[in-house]
C-alpha positions in Angstrom: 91.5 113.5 70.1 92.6 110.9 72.8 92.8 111.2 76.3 96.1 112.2 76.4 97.5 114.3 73.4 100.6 112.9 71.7 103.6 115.1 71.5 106.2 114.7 68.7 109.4 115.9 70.6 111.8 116.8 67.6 115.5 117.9 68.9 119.4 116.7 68.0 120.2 113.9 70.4 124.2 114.3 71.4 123.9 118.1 72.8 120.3 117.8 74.3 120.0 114.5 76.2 119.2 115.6 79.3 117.2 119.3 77.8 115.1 116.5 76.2 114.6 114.0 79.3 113.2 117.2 80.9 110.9 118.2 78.2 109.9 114.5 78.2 108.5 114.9 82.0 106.8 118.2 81.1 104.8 117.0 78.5 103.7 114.0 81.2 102.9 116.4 83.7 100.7 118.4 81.6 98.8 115.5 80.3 100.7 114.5 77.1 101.8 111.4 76.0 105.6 112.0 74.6 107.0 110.7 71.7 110.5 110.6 71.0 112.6 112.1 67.9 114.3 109.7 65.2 117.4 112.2 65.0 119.5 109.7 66.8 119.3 106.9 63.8 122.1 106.3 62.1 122.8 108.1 58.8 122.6 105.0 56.6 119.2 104.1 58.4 117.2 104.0 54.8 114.1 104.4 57.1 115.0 107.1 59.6 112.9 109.7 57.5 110.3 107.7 57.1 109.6 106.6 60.2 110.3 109.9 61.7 107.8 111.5 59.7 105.4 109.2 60.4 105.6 110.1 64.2 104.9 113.6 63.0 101.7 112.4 61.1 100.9 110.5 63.9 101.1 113.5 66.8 98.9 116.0 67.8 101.2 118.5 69.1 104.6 119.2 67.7 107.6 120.4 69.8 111.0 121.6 68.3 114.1 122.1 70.4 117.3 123.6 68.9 120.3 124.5 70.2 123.8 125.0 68.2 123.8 121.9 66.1 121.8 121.4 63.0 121.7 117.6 63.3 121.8 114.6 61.7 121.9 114.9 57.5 120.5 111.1 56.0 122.3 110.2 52.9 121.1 111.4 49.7 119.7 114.5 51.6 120.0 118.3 51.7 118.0 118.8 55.2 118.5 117.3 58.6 115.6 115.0 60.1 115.2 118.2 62.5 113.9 120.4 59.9 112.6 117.8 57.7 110.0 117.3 60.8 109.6 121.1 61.2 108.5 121.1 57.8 106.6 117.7 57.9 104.4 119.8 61.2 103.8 122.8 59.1 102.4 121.0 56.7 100.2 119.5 58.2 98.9 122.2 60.3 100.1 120.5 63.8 100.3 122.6 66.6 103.8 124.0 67.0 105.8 124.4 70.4 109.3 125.8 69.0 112.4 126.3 71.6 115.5 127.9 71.2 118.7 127.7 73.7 119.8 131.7 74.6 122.8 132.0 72.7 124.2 133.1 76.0 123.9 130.0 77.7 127.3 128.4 77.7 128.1 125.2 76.0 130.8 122.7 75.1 132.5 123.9 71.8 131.9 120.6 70.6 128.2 120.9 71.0 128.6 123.6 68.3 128.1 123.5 64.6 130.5 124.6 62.3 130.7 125.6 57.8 127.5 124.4 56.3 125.5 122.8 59.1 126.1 126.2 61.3 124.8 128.4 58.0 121.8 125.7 57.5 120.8 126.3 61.2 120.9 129.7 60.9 119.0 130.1 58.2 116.4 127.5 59.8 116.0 129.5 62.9 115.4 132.3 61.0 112.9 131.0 58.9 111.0 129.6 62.3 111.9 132.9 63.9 109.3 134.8 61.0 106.1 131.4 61.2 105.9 130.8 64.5 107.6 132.7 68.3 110.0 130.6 69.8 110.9 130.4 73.8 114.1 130.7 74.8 115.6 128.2 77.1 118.9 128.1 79.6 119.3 125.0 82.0 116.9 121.6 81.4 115.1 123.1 84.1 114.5 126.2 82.4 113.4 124.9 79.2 111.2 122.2 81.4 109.1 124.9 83.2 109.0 126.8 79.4 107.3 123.6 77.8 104.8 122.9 81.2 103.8 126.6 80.7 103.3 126.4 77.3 101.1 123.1 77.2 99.1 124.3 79.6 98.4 126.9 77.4 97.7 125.1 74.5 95.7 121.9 75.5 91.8 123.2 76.8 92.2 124.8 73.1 92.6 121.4 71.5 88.5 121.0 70.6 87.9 118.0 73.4 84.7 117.9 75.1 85.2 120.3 77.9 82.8 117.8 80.3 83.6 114.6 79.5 88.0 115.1 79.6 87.6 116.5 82.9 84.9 113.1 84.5 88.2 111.2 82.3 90.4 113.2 84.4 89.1 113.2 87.2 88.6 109.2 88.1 89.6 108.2 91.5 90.3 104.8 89.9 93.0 103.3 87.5 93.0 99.7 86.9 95.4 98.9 84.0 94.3 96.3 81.2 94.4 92.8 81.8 97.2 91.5 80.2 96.8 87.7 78.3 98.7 85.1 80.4 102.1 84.2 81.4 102.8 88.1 80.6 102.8 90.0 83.8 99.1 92.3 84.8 100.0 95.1 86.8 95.8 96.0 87.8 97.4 98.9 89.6 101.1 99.5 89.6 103.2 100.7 92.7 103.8 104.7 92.3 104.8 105.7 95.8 108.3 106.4 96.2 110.8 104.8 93.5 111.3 100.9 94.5 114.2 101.4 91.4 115.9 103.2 94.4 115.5 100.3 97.2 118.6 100.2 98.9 119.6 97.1 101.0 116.7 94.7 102.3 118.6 91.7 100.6 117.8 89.5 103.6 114.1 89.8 102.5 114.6 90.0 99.1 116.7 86.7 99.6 113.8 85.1 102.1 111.2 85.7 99.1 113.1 83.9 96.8 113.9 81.2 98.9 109.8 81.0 99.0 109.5 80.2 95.1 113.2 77.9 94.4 114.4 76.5 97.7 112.5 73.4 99.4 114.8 73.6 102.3 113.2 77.4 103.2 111.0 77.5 105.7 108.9 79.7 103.5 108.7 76.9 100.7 105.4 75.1 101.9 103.8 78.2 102.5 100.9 79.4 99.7 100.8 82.7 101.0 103.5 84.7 102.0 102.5 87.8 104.6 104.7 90.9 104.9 103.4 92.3 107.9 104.9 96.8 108.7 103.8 99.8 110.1 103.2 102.4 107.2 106.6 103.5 105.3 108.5 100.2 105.6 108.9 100.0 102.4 106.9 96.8 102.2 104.8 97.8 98.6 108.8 99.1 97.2 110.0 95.8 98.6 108.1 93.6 97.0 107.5 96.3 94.0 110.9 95.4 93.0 110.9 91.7 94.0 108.0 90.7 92.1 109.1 92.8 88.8 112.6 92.2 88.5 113.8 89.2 90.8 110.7 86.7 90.4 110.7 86.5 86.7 114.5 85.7 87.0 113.7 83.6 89.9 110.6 81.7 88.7 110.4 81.9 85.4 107.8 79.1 84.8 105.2 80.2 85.8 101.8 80.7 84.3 101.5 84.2 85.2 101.9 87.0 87.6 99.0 89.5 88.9 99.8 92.9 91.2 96.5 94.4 92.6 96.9 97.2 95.2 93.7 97.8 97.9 94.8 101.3 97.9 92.8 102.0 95.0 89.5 103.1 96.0 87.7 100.2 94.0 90.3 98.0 94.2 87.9 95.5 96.6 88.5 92.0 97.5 84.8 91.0 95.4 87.0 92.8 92.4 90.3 91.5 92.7 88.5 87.7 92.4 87.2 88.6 88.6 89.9 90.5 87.9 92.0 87.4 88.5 90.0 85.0 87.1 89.4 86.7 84.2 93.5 87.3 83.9 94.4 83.2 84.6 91.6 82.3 82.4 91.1 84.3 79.5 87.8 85.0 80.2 86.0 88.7 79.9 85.8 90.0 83.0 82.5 91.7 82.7 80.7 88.3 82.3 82.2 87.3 85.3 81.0 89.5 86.9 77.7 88.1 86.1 78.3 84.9 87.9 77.3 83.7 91.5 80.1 84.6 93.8 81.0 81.2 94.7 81.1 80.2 91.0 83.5 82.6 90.4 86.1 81.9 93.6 85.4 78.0 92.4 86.6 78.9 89.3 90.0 81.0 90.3 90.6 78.5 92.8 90.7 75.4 90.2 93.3 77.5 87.7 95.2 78.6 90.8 95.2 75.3 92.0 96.3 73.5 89.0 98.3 76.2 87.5 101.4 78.0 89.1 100.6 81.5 89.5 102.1 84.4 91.4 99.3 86.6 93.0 100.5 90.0 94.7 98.1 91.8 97.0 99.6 95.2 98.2 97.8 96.8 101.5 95.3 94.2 102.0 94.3 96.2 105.7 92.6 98.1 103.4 89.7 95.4 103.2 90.1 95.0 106.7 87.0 96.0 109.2 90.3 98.2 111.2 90.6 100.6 107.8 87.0 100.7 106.5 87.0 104.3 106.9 86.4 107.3 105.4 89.7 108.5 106.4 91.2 105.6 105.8 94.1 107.5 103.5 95.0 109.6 106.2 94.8 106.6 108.9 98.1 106.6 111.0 99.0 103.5 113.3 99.4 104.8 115.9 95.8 106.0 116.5 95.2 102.0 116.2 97.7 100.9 118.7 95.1 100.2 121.9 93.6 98.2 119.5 96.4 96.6 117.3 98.9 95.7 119.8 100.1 92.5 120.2 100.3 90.4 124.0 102.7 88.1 122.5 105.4 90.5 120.7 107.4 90.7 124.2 107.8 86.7 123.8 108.6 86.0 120.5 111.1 89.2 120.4 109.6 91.2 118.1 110.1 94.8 117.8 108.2 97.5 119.2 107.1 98.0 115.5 105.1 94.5 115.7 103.1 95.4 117.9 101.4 98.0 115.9 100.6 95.8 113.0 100.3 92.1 114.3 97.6 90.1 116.4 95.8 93.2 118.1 92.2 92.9 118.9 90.9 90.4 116.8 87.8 91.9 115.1 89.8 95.1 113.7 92.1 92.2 111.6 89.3 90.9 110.4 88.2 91.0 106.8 85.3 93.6 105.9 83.4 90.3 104.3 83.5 87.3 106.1 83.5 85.5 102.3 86.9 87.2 101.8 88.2 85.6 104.7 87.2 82.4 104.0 88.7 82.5 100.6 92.0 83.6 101.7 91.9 80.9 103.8 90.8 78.8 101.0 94.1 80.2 99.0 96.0 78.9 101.5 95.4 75.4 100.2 95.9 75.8 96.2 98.9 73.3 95.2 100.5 75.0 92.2 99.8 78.8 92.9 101.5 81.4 95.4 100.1 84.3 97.1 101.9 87.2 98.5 100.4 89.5 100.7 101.8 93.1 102.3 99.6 94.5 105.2 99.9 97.0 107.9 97.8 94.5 109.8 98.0 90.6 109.6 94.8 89.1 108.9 93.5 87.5 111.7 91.8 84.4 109.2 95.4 83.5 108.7 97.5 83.5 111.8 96.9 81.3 114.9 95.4 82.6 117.8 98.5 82.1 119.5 100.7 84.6 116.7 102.1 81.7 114.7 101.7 81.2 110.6 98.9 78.8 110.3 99.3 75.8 107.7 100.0 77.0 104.4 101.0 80.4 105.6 104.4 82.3 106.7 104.2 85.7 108.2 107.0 87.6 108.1 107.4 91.4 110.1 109.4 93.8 108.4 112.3 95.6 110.3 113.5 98.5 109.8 116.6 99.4 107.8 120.1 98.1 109.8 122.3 100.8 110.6 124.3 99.9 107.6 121.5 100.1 104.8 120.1 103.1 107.0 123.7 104.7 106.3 123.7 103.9 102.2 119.8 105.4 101.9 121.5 108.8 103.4 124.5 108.0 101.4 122.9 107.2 98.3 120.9 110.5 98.6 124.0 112.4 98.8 124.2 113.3 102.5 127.3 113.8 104.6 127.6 112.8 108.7 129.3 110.7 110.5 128.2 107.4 111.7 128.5 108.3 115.3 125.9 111.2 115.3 123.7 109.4 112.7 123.3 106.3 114.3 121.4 107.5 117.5 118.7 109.0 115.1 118.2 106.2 112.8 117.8 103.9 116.0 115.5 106.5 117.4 113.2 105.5 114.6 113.8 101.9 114.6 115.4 102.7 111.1 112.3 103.5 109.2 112.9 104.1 106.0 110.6 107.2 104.7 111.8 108.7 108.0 115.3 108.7 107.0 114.4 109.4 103.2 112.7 112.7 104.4 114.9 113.9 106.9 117.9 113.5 104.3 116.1 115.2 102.0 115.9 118.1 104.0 119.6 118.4 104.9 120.0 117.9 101.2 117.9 121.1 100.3 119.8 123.4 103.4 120.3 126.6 101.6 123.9 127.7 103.2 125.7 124.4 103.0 123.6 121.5 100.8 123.9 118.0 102.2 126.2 118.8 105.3 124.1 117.5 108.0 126.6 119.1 110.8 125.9 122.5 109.7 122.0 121.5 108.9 121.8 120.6 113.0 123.7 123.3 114.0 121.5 125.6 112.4 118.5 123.7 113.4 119.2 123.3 117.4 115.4 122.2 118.2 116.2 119.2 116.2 116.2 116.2 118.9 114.3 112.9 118.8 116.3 110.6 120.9 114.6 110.9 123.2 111.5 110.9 121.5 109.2 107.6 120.9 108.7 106.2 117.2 105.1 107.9 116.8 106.5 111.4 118.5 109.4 111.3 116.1 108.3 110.5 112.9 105.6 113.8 113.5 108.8 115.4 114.8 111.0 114.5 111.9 108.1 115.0 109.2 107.4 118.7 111.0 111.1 120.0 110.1 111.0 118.2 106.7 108.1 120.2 105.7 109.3 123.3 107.0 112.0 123.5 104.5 109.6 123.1 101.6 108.7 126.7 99.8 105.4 128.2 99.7 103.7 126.8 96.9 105.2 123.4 97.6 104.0 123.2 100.9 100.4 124.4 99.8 100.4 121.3 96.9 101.2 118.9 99.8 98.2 120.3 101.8 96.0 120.1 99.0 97.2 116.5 98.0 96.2 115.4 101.3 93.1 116.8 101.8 92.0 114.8 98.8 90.7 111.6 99.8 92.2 109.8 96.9 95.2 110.3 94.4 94.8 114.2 93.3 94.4 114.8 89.3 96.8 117.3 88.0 93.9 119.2 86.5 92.2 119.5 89.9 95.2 120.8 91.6 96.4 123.3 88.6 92.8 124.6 89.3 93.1 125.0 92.8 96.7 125.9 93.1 97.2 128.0 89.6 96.0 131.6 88.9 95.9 135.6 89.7 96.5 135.1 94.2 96.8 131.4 94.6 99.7 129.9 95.4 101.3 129.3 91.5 101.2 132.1 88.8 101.5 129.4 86.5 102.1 125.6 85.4 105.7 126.3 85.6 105.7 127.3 89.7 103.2 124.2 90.3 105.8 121.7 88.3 108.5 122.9 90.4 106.5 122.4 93.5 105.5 119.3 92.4 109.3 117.8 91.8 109.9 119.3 94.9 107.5 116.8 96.5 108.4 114.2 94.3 112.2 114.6 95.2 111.5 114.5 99.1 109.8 111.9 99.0 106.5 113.1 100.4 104.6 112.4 97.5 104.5 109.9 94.4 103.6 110.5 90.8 101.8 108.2 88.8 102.2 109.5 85.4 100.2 107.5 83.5 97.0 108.6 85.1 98.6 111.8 86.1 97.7 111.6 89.3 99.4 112.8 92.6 99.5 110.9 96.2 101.2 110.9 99.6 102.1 107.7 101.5 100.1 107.3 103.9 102.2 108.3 107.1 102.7 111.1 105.6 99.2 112.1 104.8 98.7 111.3 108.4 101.3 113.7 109.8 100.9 116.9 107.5 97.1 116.3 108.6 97.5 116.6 111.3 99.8 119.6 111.8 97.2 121.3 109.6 95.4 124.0 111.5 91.1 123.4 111.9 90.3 126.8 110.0 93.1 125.8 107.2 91.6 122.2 107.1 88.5 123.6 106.4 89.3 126.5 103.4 91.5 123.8 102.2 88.6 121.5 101.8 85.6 124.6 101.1 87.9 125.3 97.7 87.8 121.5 96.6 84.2 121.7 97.5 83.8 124.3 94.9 86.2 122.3 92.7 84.3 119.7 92.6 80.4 120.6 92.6 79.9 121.8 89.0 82.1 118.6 87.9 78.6 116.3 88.8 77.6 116.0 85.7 73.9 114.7 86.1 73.9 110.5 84.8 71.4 108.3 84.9 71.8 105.6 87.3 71.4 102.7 84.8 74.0 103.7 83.1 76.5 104.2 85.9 79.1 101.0 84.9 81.8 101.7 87.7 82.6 103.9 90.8 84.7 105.9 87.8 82.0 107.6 86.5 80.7 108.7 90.3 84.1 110.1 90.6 83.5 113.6 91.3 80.7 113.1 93.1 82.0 110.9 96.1 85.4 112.9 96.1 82.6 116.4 97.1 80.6 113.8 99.2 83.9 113.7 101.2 84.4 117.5 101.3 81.0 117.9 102.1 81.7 115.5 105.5 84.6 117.2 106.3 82.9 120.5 106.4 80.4 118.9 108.9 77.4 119.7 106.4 75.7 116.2 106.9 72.6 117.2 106.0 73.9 118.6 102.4 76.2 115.4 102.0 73.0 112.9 102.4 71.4 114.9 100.3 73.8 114.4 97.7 74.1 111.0 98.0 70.5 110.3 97.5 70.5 112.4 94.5 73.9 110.4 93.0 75.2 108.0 94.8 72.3 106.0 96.5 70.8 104.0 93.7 73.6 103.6 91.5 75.7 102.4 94.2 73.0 99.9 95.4 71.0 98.3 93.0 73.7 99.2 89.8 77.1 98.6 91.2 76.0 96.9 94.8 78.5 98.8 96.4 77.7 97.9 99.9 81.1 98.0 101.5 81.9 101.4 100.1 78.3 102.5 101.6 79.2 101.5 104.6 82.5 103.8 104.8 80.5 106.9 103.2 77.1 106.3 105.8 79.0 105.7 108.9 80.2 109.7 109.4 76.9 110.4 109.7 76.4 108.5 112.5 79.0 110.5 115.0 78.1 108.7 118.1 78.3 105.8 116.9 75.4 103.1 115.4 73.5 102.9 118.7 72.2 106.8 118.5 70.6 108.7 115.7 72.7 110.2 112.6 73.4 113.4 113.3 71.0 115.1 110.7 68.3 117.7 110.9 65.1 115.3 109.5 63.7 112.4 111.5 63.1 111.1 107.4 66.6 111.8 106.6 67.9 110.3 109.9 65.3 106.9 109.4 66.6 106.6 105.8 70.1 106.8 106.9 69.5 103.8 109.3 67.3 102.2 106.5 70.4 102.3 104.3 73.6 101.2 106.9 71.8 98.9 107.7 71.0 97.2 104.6 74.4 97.6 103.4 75.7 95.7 106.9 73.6 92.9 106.0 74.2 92.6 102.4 78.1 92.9 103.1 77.9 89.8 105.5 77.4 91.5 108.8 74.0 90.6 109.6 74.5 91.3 113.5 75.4 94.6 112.7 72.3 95.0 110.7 70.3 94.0 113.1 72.0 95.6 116.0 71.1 99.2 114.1 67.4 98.0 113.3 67.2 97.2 117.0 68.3 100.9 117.5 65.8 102.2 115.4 63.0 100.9 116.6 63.8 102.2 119.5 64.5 105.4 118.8 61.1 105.8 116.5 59.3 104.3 119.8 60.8 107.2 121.7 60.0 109.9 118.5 56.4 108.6 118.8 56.0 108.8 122.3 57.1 112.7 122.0 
């Protein structure tokens, strides 16, 4: 059985189209992987049977959707490919979902069978009606909740291995196979709201590809190309869309493209350069892996020197010393902005916005490694190759002290929306209001785009009139935020948006952002699903879930399965979180994820995947203040596999440093003068074999002194 069932969805194409789409996104919430029907070949296709079958043969699970048409009828036939698949699933024992449309459910008389075919379905339905019980369905939505339900039934009974589908399932990591060169490898691809949906931004759009076909750009010379926002810009849909439908259009000679997103928890800088090597050279990446460091950023920078490349890296603060974190998911700006603010945007005339993600203080820019830094400077130099970079933060190895691009480097801030591509995004999402009333609010927030996204959706959702944002204010007279500054109002905006969310919905939003990274759809059906939680059943946690989806508080990747919110917005609902929620919020994940550790030897630990539940409860275990219990855990799991095994020593670094509360220069805050020295023992050694020997030895320095001081007790 694979990681993902296969479901044969078997239903007549011209009545269903849109029943179908729906049952399509069921099965990929649940965990399936859907296949579609052959009903829709022609009659005279000499292969439709055969092929159709085959899909049945081929499927685990077998789905069959009728409604009032008996379907297509191949030539030289008796039976329709519908039933010819029913049959083909009996046969062979598959698993049977069957689905009927209520007969009091209107439909188009045309959708309607009529003489034989009507008698033929009848008979069919009949004959289903006495094998197997069959739902019945109403709207797409109806039927959509129906098949959720019903897979979510069937699945845990499939035989897997109860342990090892949940550690599958449960990954904090997705990292997509690397594809063979010039076809595109997408290491991690962009899930947070739909960049299919990007409306306006064709002044950057047009900038980036001036920067690969126009000489005369200013951007031309540059090798790497910054976009530089505050979170929910729109800078990962920006150039989400750019680099998947305009470059190939736009430069179509080149050797290859690459997308690798820092937001993956193992997505690290050391990572990325095997990853790429191995994807511009053929190579296997594990062997790479073997190689000196040096040998290997040799080797990427020769192909990407001599060979024109397009290299995307999306939310590169993420290696950044400023976001090396625990809580880096549910980092907002503006707790940065003493730091990140820059003297010069006043000067240049940059927008307020600048000034939370350009010069700043310089160390916080700074890459976690000093070797990254030194090869993205290196990039900066490759002839044939391009690099283009999105970052809250611009890396302080690339710009000039003074603010400007260095050589081989153009840095360019992203606005927010104008007032006109402001007024399509409320447009597009089917909004009324005038201009005169909207533009004061979009200004207030400097046009920001998941702002406006959000608030829209709200208006949209306003019980007594939908989408009439006149009587959504009027009803709503605490709404003000001209008066408000950016940080004040996006919390402001953010609070009203989530107040219009139901229950449940709300509650899957909480839970999604307590998790430190993406949130499996098996961890939050266990949490969220059941006799007084917050879903009776898969059904009520789907809807919740499109709910989410639909605001625009939270993307679906649905290949993994997995479940996120952007970062601003795991900021805000964080933080209007109550401390005794945050805590029974994070003591049921706890539970959730405890019996999950699965006891593996560390010499057999081949990637931060397979420590997956493990660090995710290391988390919960912080967050509960039980430092004690999360060391404890970590030397049990984590501490040799993620030194000598996977030499981790960035990610140590973010897990040791909450145990240090005021700061390197006192003891951790645990129980044990042995726990506490082993905790210093371990920072530190991480620091210094991550290329920050002065904070190694800064922390030794500390701990001398403070065993001097235990001894002298």
């Amino acid at each position: 059985m694979m990681d993902r069932p296969t479901v044969m969805i078997s239903s007549t194409a011209l009545d269903l189209p849109e029943h179908w789409e729906q049952v399509r996104l069921a099965c990929e919430r649940a965990g399936a992987a859907p296949h579609a029907t052959m009903e829709n070949l022609t009659a005279e296709d000499a292969n439709a049977v055969e092929v159709s079958l085959r899909m049945v043969e081929e499927a685990d699970i077998y789905i069959c959707i009728l409604a009032h048409r008996y379907g297509l009828v191949p030539l030289g036939e008796d039976n329709s490919i519908t039933e010819m698949e029913y049959d083909k699933g009996v046969e062979l024992g598959r698993p049977r979902l069957v689905f009927f449309m209520d007969d009091e459910y209107p439909v188009s008389p045309k959708h309607v069978e009529k003489g034989a075919g009507a008698e033929k379905l009848d008979r069919l339905k009949a004959r289903i009606g006495q094998e197997r019980l069959a739902e019945f369905f109403t709207t797409p939505e109806d039927l959509r909740g129906h098949v959720v339900e019903a897979l979510a039934n069937l699945l845990p009974t499939l035989g897997e291995d109860k342990i090892s589908t949940q550690r599958s399932q449960e990954n904090l990591h997705r990292r997509g196979a690397i594809s063979q060169a010039p076809a595109e490898y997408v290491a991690h691809p962009y899930t947070l709201l739909q960049a299919q949906d990007l409306v306006g931004r064709q002044l950057e759009l047009r900038l980036l590809t001036d920067w690969v076909s126009e000489p005369a750009s200013a951007a031309y010379r540059a090798r790497i190309f910054n976009l530089i926002a505050i979170g929910g810009m729109g800078k990962s849909a920006l150039t989400w869309k750019w680099f998947r439908e305009i470059a190939p259009q736009e430069a179509p000679d080149l050797a290859g493209r690459m997308w690798w997103s820092f937001y993956e928890s193992d997505a690290t800088f050391w990572n990325f350069v095997p990853h790429a090597l191995a994807y511009v050279s053929g190579d296997d990446v594990a062997d790479l892996k073997k190689l000196p460091r040096k040998d290997v950023e040799d080797r990427l920078f020769r192909h990407l020197d001599e060979e024109p490349h397009l290299i995307a890296m999306d939310g590169l603060e993420r290696a950044m010393i400023a976001y090396a974190r625990v809580d880096a998911s549910r980092l907002a700006d503006d707790e940065l902005d003493r730091h990140t603010a820059n003297r010069v945007v006043g000067a240049v005339g940059l927008p307020k916005t600048a000034a939370d993600s350009f010069v700043g203080q310089h160390r916080l820019r700074q890459m976690l490694d000093p070797r990254d830094g030194a090869f993205l400077r290196r990039l900066t130099q490759a002839r044939a190759s391009r690099v283009l970079i999105t970052s809250r933060l611009y890396p302080s190895e690339l710009p000039m002290v003074t603010g400007d691009s260095a050589a081989g480097c153009f840095g360019l801030f992203l606005n927010g929306l104008t007032e006109d591509d402001a007024l399509a995004l409320w447009r597009e999402l089917g909004v009324t209001g005038k201009r005169a009333e909207l533009g004061p609010i979009f200004a207030s927030v400097e046009g920001h785009p998941l702002l406006i996204h959000a608030l829209a959706k709200e208006v949209a959702g306003h019980r007594a009139a939908p989408g009439d944002f006149g009587a959504w204010r009027a009803a709503h007279p605490l709404f003000e935020i001209t008066t408000l500054n950016v940080a004040e109002a996006r919390t402001h905006i953010l609070d009203f948006a989530l107040r219009g969310l139901n229950g449940a919905a709300r509650e899957a939003l909480e839970h999604i952002v307590t998790f430190n990274m993406p949130a499996s759809y098996d961890s939050l059906s266990a949490v969220l699903i059941g006799e007084g939680k917050d879903c009776a059943d898969a059904g009520a946690l789907d809807r919740a879930l499109t709910e989410l989806e639909d605001r625009g508080l939270v993307g679906w990747d649905r290949i993994a399965n997995r479940y996120d919110a952007h970062p601003i917005v795991r900021g805000v609902v964080w933080g209007l979180i109550g401390a005794e929620d945050r805590s029974a919020r994070i003591r049921v994940l706890e539970a959730h994820f405890e019996p999950m550790q699965t006891p593996i030897d560390w010499t057999e630990v081949e990637s931060l995947a397979d420590l997956s539940p493990t660090i995710e409860r290391y988390h919960m275990l912080l967050g509960l203040g039980r430092l004690d219990d999360a060391l404890a855990l970590f030397k049990d799991r984590m501490e040799n596999a993620t030194f000598y095994r996977l030499a981790a020593h960035r990610e140590r670094i973010g897990w040791l440093t909450p145990l240090f509360p005021d700061g390197a220069e006192r003891a951790p805050a645990l129980t044990s003068a042995r726990d506490q020295s082993f905790a210093m023992n371990a920072l530190a050694g991480s620091y210094m074999l991550s290329g920050q020997p002065g904070a190694a030895v800064a922390l030794l320095r500390n701990k001398v002194a403070l065993d001097e001081a235990e001894g002298g007790r």
